[in-house]
C-alpha positions in Angstrom: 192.9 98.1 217.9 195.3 96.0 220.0 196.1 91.9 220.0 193.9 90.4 222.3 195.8 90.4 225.6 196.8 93.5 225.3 195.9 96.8 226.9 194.1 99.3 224.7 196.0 102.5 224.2 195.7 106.0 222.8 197.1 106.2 219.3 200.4 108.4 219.1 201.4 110.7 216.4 204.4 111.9 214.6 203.9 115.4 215.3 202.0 118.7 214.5 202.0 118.3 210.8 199.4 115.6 211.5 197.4 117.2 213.7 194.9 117.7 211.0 195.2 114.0 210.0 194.5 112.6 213.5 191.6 115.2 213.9 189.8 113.6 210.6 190.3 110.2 211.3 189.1 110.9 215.0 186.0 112.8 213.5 184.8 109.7 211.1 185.3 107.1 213.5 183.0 109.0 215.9 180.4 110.1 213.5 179.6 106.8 211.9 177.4 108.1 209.4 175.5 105.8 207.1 175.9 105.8 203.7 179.5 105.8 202.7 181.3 103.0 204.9 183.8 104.0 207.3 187.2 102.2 206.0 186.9 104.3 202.8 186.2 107.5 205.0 189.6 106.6 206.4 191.6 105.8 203.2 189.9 109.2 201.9 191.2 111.4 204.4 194.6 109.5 204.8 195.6 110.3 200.7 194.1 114.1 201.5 196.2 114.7 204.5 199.1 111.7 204.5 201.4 113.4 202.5 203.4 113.6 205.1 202.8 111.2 207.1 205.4 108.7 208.9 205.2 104.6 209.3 203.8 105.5 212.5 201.1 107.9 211.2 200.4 104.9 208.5 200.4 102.5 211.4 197.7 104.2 213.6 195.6 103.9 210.1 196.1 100.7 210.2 194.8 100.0 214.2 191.7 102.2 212.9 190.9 100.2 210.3 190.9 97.1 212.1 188.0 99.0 214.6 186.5 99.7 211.2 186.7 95.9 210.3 185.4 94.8 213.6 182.2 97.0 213.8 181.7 95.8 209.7 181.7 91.9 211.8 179.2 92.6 214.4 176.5 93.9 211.1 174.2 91.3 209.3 175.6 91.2 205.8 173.8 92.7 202.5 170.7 90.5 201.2 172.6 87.9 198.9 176.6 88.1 200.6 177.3 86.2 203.1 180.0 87.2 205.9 183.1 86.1 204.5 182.6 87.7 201.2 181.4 91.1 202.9 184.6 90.8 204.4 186.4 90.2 201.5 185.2 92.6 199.9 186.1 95.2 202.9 189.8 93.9 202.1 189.4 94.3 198.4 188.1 97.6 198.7 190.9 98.5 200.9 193.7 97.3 198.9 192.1 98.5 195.8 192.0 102.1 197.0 194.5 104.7 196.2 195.5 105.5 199.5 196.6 102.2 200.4 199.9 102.4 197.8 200.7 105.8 199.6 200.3 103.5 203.1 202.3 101.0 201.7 205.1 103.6 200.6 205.3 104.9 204.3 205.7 101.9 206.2 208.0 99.5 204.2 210.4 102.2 203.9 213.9 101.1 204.1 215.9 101.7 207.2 214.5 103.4 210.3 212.2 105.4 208.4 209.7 102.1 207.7 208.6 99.1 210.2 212.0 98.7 211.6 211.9 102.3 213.1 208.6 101.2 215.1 209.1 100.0 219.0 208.2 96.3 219.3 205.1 97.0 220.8 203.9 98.4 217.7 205.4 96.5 215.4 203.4 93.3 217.5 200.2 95.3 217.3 200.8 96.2 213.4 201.3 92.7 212.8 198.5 91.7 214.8 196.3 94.0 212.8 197.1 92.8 209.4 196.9 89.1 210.2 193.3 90.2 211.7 192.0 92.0 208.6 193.6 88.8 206.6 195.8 91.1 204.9 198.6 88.4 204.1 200.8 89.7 202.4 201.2 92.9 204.2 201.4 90.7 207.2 204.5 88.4 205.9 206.4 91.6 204.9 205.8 92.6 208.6 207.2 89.2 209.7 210.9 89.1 208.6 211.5 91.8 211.1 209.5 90.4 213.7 211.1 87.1 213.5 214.4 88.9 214.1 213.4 90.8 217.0 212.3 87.9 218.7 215.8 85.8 218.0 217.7 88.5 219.2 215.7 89.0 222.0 214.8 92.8 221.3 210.9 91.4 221.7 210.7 89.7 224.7 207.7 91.3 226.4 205.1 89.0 227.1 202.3 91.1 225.9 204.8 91.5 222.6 205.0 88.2 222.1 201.6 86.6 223.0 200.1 89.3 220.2 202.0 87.8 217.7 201.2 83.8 218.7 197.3 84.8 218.6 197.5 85.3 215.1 200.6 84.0 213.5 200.6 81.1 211.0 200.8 77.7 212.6 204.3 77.0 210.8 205.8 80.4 212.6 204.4 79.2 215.8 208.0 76.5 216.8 209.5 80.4 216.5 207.8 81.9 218.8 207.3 78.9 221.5 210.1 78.9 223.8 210.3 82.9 224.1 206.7 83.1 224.9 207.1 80.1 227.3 210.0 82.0 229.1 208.4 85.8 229.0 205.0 84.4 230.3 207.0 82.8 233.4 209.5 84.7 233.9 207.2 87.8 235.2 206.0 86.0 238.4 204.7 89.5 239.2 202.2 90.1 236.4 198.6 88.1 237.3 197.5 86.7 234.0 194.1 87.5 232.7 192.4 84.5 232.2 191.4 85.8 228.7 195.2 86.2 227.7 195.8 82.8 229.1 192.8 81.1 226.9 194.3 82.9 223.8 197.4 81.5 224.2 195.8 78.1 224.7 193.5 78.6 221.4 196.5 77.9 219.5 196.6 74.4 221.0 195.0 72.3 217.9 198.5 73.7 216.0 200.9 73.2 218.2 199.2 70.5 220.7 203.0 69.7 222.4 203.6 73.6 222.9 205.9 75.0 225.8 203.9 78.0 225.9 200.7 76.2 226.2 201.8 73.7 228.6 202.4 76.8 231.2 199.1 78.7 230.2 197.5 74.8 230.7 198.8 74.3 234.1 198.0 78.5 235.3 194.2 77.8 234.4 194.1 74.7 236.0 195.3 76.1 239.3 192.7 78.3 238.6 189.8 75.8 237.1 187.3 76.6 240.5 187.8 80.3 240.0 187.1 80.5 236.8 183.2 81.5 235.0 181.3 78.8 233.4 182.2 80.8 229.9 186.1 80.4 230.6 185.6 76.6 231.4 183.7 76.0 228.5 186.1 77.8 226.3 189.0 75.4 227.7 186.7 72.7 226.8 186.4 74.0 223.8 190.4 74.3 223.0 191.7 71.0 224.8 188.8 68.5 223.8 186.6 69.8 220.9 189.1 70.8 219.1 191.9 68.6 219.5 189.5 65.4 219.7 191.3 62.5 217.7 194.5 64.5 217.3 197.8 63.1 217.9 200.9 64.2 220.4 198.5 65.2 222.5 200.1 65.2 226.3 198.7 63.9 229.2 198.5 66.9 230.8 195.6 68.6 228.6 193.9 66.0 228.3 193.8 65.5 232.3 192.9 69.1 232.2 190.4 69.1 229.9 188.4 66.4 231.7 188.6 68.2 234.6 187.4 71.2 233.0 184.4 68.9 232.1 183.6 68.0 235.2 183.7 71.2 236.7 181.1 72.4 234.0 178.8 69.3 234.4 179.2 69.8 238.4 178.0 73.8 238.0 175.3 72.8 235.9 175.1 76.2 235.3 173.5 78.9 231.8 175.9 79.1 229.2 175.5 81.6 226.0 174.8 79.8 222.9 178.0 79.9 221.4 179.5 77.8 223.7 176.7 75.6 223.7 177.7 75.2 220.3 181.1 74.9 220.5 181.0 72.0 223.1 179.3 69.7 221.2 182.7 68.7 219.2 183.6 66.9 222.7 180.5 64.9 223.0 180.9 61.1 222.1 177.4 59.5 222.9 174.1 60.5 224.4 175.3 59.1 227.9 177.9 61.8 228.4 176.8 63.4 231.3 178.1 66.6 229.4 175.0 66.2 226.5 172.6 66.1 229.6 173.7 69.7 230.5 173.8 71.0 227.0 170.7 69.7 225.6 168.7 71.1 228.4 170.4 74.4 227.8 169.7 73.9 223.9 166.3 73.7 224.1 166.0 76.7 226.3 168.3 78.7 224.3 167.8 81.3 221.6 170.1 80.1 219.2 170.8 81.6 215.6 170.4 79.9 212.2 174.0 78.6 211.8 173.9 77.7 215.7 170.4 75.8 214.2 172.5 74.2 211.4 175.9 72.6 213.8 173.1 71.8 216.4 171.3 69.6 213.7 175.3 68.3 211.8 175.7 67.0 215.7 172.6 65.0 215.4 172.9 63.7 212.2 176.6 62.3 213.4 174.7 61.1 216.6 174.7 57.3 217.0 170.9 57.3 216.3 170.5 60.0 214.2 168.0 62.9 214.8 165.2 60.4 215.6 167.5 59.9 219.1 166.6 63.4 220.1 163.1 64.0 218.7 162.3 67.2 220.8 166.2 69.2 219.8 165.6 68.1 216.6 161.9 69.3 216.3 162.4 72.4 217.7 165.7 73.2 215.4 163.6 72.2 212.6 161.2 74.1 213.4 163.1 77.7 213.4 164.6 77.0 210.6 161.4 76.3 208.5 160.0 79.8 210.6 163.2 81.4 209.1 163.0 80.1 205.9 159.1 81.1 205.5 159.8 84.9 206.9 163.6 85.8 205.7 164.2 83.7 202.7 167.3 85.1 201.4 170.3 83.3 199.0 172.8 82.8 201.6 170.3 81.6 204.1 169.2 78.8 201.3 173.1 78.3 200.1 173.8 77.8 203.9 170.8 75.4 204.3 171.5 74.2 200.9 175.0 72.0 202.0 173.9 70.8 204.7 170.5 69.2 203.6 171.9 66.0 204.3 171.0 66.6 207.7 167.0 67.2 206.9 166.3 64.8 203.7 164.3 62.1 205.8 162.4 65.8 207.0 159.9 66.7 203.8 158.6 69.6 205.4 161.8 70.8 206.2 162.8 70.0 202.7 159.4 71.5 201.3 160.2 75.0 202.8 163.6 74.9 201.9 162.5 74.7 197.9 159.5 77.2 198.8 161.9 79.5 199.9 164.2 78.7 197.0 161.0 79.5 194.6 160.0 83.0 195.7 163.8 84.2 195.6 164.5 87.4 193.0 165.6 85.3 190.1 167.0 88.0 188.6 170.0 88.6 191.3 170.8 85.1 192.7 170.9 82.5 190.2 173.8 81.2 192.2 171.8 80.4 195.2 169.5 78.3 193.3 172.4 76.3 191.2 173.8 75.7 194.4 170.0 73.6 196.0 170.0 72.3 192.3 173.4 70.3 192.9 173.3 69.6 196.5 169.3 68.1 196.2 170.6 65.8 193.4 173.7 64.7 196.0 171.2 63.2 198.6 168.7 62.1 196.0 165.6 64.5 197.2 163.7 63.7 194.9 163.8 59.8 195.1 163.1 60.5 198.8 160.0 62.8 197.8 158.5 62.7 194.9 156.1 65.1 195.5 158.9 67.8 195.4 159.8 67.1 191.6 157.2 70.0 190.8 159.0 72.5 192.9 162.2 71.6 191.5 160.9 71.7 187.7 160.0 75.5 188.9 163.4 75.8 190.0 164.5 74.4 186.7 162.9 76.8 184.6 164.2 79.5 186.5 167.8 78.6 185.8 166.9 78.0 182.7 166.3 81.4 181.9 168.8 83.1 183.3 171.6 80.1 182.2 175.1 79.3 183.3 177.1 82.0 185.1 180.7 83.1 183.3 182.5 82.1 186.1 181.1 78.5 186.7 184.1 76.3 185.9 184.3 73.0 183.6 184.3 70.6 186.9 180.9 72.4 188.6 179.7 72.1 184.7 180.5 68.6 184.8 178.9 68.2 188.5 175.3 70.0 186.6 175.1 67.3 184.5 175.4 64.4 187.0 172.6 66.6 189.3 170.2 66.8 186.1 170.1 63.3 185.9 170.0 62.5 189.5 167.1 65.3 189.9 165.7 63.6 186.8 165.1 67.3 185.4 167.2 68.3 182.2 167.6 71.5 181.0 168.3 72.0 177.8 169.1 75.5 177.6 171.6 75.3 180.0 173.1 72.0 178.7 173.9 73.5 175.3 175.5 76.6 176.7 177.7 74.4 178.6 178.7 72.4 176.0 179.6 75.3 174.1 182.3 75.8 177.1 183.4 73.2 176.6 184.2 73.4 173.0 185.8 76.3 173.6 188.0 75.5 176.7 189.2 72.1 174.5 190.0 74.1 171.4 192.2 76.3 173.8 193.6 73.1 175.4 194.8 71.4 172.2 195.7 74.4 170.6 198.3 75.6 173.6 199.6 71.4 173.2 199.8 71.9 169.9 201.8 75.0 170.1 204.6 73.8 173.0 207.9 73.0 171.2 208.4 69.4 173.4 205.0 68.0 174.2 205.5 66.0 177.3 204.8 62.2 177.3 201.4 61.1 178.2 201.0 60.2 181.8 200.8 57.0 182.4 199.8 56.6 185.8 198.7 58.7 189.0 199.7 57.4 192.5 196.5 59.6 193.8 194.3 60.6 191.4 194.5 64.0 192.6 195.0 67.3 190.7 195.5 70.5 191.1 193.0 73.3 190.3 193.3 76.1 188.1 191.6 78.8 187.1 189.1 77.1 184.7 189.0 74.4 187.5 190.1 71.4 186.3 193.9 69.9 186.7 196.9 72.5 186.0 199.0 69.1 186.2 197.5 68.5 182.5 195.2 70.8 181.4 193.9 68.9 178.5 193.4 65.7 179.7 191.5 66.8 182.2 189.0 69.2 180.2 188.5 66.1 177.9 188.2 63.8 181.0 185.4 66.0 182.3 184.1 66.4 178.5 183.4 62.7 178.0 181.7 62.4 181.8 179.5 65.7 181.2 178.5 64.4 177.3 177.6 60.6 178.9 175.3 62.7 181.3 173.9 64.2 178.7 173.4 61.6 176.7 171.7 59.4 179.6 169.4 63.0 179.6 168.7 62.1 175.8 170.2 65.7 174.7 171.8 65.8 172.1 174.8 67.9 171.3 176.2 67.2 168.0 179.5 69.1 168.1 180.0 67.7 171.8 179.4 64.3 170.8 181.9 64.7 167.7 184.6 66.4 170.1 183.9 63.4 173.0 184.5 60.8 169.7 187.7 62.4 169.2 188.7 61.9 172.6 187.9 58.3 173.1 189.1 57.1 169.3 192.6 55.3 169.4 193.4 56.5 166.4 194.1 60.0 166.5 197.0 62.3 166.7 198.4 63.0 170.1 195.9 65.3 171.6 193.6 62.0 171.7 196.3 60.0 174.4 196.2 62.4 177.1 194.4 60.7 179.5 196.1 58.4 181.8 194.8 55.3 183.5 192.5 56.1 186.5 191.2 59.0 184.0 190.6 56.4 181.6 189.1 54.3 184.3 186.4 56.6 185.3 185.1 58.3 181.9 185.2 54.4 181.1 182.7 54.0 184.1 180.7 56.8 182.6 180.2 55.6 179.5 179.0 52.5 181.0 176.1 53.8 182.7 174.4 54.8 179.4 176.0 51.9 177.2 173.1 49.9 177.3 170.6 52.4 176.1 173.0 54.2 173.7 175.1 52.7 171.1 177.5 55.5 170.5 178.3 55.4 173.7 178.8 51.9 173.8 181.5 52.5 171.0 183.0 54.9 172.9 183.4 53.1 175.4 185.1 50.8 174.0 187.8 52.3 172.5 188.6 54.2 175.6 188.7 50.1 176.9 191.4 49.6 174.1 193.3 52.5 175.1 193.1 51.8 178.6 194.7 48.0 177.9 197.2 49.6 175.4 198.5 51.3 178.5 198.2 48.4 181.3 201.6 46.0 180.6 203.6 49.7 181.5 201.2 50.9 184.9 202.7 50.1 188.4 200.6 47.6 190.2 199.3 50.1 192.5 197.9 51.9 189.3 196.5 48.8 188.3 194.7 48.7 191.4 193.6 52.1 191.4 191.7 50.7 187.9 190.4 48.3 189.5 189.0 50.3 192.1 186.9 52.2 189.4 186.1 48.9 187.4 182.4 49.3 187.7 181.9 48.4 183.9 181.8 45.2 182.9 184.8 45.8 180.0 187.3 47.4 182.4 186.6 44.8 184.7 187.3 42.1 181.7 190.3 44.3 180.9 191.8 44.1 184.6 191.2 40.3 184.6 193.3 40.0 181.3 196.1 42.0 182.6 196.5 40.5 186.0 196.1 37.0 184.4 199.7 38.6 182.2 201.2 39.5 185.0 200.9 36.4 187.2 200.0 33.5 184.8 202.4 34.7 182.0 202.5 33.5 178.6 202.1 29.9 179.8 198.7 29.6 181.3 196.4 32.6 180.3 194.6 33.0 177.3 196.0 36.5 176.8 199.3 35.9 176.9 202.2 38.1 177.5 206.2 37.9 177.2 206.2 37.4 181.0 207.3 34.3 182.8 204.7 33.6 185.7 205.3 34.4 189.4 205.8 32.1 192.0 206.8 33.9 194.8 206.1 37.8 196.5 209.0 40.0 198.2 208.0 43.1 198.9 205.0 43.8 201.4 203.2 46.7 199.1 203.1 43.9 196.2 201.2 41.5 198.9 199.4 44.4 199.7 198.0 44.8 196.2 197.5 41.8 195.2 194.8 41.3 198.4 193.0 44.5 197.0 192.8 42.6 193.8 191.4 39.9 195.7 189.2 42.2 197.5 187.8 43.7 194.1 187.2 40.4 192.8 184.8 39.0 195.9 182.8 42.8 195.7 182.7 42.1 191.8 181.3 38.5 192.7 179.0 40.3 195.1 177.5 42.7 192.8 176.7 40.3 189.8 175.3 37.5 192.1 177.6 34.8 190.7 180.2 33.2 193.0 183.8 33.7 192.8 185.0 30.6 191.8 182.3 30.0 189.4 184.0 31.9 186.2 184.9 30.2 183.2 188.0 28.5 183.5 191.2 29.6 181.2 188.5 31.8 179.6 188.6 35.5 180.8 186.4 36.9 177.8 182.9 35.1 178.2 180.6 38.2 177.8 177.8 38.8 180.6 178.1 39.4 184.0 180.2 36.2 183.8 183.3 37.7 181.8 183.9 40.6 184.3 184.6 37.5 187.0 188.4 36.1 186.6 189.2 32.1 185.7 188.7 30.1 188.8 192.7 29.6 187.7 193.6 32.7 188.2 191.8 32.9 191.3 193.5 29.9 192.9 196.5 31.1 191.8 196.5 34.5 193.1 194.9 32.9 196.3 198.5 30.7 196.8 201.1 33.2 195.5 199.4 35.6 198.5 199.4 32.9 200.9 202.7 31.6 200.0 204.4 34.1 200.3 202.7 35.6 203.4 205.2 34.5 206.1 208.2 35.2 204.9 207.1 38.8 203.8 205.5 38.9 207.9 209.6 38.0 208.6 210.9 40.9 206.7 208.7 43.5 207.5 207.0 42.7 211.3 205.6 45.9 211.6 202.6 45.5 209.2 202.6 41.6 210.3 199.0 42.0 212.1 197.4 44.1 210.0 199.2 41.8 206.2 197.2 38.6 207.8 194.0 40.3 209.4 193.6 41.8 205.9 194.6 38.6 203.7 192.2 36.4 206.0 189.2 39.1 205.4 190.2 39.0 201.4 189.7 35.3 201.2 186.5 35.1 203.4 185.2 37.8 201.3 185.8 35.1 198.0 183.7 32.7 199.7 185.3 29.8 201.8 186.1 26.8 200.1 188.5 23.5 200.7 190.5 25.4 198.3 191.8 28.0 200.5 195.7 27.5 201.2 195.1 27.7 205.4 198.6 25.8 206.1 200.4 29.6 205.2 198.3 31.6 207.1 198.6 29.4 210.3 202.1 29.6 210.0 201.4 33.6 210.3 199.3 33.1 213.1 202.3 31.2 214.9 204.2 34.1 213.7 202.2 36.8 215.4 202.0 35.0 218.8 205.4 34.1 218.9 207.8 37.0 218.1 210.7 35.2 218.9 210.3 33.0 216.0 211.6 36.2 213.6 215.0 36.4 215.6 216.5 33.2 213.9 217.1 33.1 210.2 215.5 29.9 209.1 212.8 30.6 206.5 209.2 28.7 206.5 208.4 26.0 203.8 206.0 28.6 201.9 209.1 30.4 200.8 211.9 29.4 198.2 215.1 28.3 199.7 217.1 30.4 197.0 215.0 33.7 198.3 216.9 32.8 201.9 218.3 36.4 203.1 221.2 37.1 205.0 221.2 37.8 208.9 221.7 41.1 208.1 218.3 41.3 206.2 216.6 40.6 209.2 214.9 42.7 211.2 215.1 43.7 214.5 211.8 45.0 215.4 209.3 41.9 216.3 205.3 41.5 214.5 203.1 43.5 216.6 201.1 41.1 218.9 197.8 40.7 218.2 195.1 42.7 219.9 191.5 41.6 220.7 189.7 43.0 218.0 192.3 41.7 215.8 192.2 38.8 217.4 188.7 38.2 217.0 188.5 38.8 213.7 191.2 36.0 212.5 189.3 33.7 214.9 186.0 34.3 212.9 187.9 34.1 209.7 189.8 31.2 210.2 186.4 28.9 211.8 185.0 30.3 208.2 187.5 29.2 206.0 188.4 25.9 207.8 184.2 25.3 207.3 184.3 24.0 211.4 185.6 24.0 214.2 189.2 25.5 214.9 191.6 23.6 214.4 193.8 22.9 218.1 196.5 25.0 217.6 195.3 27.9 215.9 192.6 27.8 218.6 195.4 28.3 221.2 197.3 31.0 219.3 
């Protein structure tokens, strides 16, 4: 029941009184009958004989529960549960019982009578237990006291310590760094197991720069010749797999993890499959001599279905895919299909299930997958099957195979029958709907049940809005796009306009389906009307964006949609003059639909034209000239957008109607060529002096300008006079030091010498490099000219 690194010892009591306690507990842990489970054996005898009982008595439960929990591990799960949730529910049913109050009551205790009367060896091991059995917040009442002890340097033992860093949060990890550093080397007398070492160093991926595992680091590698093949692939393991890509890494594990390497490669010896497995996070390319070693070992290896399942994620990430290592591949495969055919069970085909990316170019693979699904008990697993439902429609199985669509209509029918679960939230309704239409197999039952949900959930929504005393302003923009999730599983940042963000996408599914929901469709009309009262103008502008994008998919088929659609265009430009440019952006990035597209046009054209030269005038003057770097940065992604929008619709960039935004078609989604060529200058214009004030993004500012206007399509239209002068810039850092401005910017935007910064533009690397010399010979249409070809 001890911390890992730690020596196993006999559990002590409080005193005769518990004699009869310690004698039951002793008696079920031995017998290990079946039927009744062994942690509620404990808890039973515990509230029938722990009246009396001491935090120590209660703590000795606790080290015998964790051997409970650990035997509960090493068993295959119940049919339909996988691992975690058998453990979960071993934690539920522990802190659920009634004998874990009385527990509770004996150990946190005030005074001497609770934790703080236990020696720090126990109270290490107690806090070792409950972070083990995930019992959190047992575990962070334990750690106040701990974190004490260790200040004051009543828990200095190195055992102590390193049974608290195994299992401790990463942000309690700076506390405990230096004290384990000093305990571990101050007892020059005490040979480190290598095991205690390697747990120490397990906790290198949080806390890469660690004192603590610096000094277990440099132990092993005195060591590295005397240790097993298992040890040195474990270090491999921690220092490379795991930390691969990571930064603050020091030298000194990575020297020590390539060592390690070598060391395993030079043994070229049997390693369990396990660490097989666990190596393959540090290989970068079929000619590591490393993959040699481990894909011989693979192939001879008996490895288990989730080993089968990371073996074939690491060929699917494999430059070359799974058709680089035909016979790993095929003989994967080929025990999973075995598996599938003899012990189809839900979690096997939920397990199988996410990861089918890895098999859809596979149809047999795929085929027994969906057999497997098919003779399931439909009766217990419905989950299961939802699950293969969503996740086939994700990689488009049945685009890929055709011949599957008769499997997965069986599948359909199944969950058609049984229906939508009560927990299955508004977003994984929403996610249903896209898979029906990708799998090209509606389900009608289902669909209407759903859109009873959400009815319901919306009525809630706009009824709680309605109710608040101060309804807060509408949201007008989102810097990520990101929200929170609640219990129903859509945003707690705004609960409403989410549920009627995911009501419009899930009702254009639908619709696309040709299913018609009536009260849905009158509730989604609400939504998207700009008329309405304020429950209608919750959704802000990337909201807007994407349920805009929806709607467009079916618009063409469906006139209601159509009409939706475009009122949810109206609101969407009601809001753009008061969204920050980054928002603006973030539309853009969405503008899939030929009306937001328009929209964005008209309200960039506002913003930099003004009322003078675009057809949709605002009260805005024009701009002639950028100062801040993340306004530059934007206005290239604008640029950006545009060329992919040119690309998409098979017209050229600078082939739009000029001064006309509005021309319908494909045409009216692409900006004036004015605006273009206007955007094109103010960027370039103002690209040197912004490279000036802020040299630190210099490289990448011109790299990605240069890429924006190659994108558009090179033309003798493209200003190249500014970007040379950033070039020049780039390759000559001195230039920044003195305060005269280039002719690009305005001599009334001149700063002072105190505006200018210290730091020099980053010089260009070769990839960099490279790229601007491709980009300018594009743009220039020939040869370089001289001096850029110098730079």
């Amino acid at each position: 029941g001890g911390a890992r690194g730690q020596r196993p010892r006999e559990l002590r009591w409080s005193g005769g009184q518990m004699a009869a306690l310690a004698k039951r507990l002793v008696e079920i842990q031995r017998a290990k009958a079946p039927g009744k489970q062994v942690h509620l054996q404990l808890l039973e005898a515990f509230a029938e004989h722990g009246q009396q009982a001491t935090c120590l008595d209660a703590a000795n439960l606790v080290a015998s529960l964790r051997k409970a929990r650990d035997e509960v591990v090493t068993r295959t799960p119940p049919v339909g549960m996988s691992q975690r949730q058998q453990l979960q529910l071993w934690a539920g049913q522990c802190t659920g019982h009634e004998a874990w109050q009385l527990l509770r009551d004996r150990m946190f205790r005030d005074g001497k009578d609770g934790v703080e009367g236990l020696s720090s060896t126990l109270l290490s091991r107690t806090y070792n237990n409950f972070r083990h059995m995930s019992l959190t917040r047992e575990a962070d009442e334990v750690w106040p006291l701990v974190a004490s002890r260790v200040e004051d340097g009543s828990m200095k033992d190195a055992h102590q310590l390193l049974g608290v860093w195994n299992v401790a949060p990463e942000e309690h990890l700076p506390h405990l760094d230096a004290p384990l550093e000093k305990a571990m080397g101050a007892d020059q007398e005490r040979v480190w197991r290598e095991m205690q070492l390697l747990s120490c160093i397990a906790r290198a991926p949080d806390q890469p720069g660690s004192k603590a595992v610096l000094w277990c680091a440099r132990e092993l590698g005195r060591r590295l010749v005397d240790l097993t093949s298992e040890d040195i692939a474990s270090l491999v393991v921690h220092l490379d797999a795991r930390l691969r890509g990571a930064d603050g890494v020091p030298g000194d594990l990575r020297d020590l993890a390539r060592k390690a390497q070598d060391e395993l490669v030079a043994r070229d010896g049997t390693l369990e499959p396990r660490h097989l497995v666990g190596l393959l996070g540090s290989i970068d390319s079929r000619d590591d001599k490393l993959w040699t070693l481990l894909r011989r070992e693979l192939l001879a290896a008996k490895v288990s279905v989730p080993q089968v399942l990371e073996v074939c994620r690491f060929l699917h990430r494999l430059p070359g895919g799974r058709e680089s290592e035909p016979s790993l591949y095929g003989k994967m495969a080929k025990q999973l299909r075995s598996t599938l055919a003899t012990k189809a069970e839900p979690g096997l085909v939920t397990r199988v299930a996410r990861n089918l990316e890895c098999f859809v170019g596979d149809f047999d693979t795929c085929q027994s997958l969906l057999n497997a699904a098919v003779r399931l008990r439909k009766d217990l697993f419905p989950g299961a099957l939802w699950t293969l439902f969503t996740c086939m429609s994700e990689v488009d199985l049945v685009g890929r195979h055709p011949s599957l669509q008769n499997r997965l209509r069986m599948i359909g029918d199944v969950l058609e029958q049984h229906g939508i679960q009560q927990k299955t939230t508004l977003k994984e309704m929403a996610g249903i709907g896209e898979a029906m239409r990708r799998n090209k197999t509606p389900l009608a039952k289902c669909s209407s049940k759903m859109a009873e949900r959400f009815l319901e959930v919306l009525q809630t929504a706009e009824d709680e809005y309605r109710q608040r005393d101060s309804p807060g302003d509408v949201a007008e923009e989102s810097k990520t796009g990101t929200r929170a999730e609640s219990a129903e599983g859509v945003g707690s940042t705004n609960y409403l306009a989410v549920t009627q963000q995911l009501l419009v996408g899930f009702w254009a599914e639908l619709r696309g389906l040709g299913i018609e929901e009536p009260a849905l469709t009158e509730a989604a009309r609400r939504v998207c009307s700009a008329a309405v009262d304020g429950c209608g103008r919750q959704l802000d502008a990337p909201a807007l964006a994407e349920c805009i994008q929806k709607l467009e998919a079916v618009a063409s088929k469906d006139a209601e949609a159509a009409e939706l659609r475009d009122g949810l265009v109206a609101l969407l430009v009601e809001r753009f003059p008061r969204l920050s440019q980054r928002a603006l952006v973030e539309a853009a990035d969405l503008g899939a639909s030929d009306a937001l597209r328009t929209a964005v046009n008209a309200e960039v054209g506002r913003r930099l034209l003004g009322s003078s030269g675009h057809a949709t005038a605002g009260t805005v003057a024009g701009i002639s000239a950028l100062r801040r770097g993340e306004d530059l940065d934007d206005l290239v992604a604008i640029l950006s957008r545009w060329a992919a929008w040119s690309s998409s619709s098979g017209l050229p960039l600078a082939g739009a109607a000029v001064g006309s935004v509005v021309s319908g078609g494909a045409a009216g989604s692409l900006p004036p060529t004015k605006l273009v060529s206007h955007t094109e200058l103010l960027v370039a214009t103002s690209l040197p002096g912004i490279m000036r004030r802020e040299p630190v993004a210099a490289a990448r500012r011109l790299s990605a300008t240069v890429q924006a206007f190659l994108a558009g399509g090179p033309g003798n239209a493209t200003p190249l006079v500014p970007l040379q002068q950033g070039l020049h810039l780039l390759s000559s850092p001195s230039s920044v030091a003195g305060s005269g401005l280039s002719a690009a910017e305005p001599q009334q935007n001149s700063t002072s010498s105190s505006s200018v910064p210290e730091a020099a533009p980053a010089t260009l690397g070769l990839p960099t490099a490279a790229d601007l010399a491709f980009g300018f010979c594009a743009l220039s249409g020939g040869p370089l000219p001289l001096d850029v070809a110098a730079r």
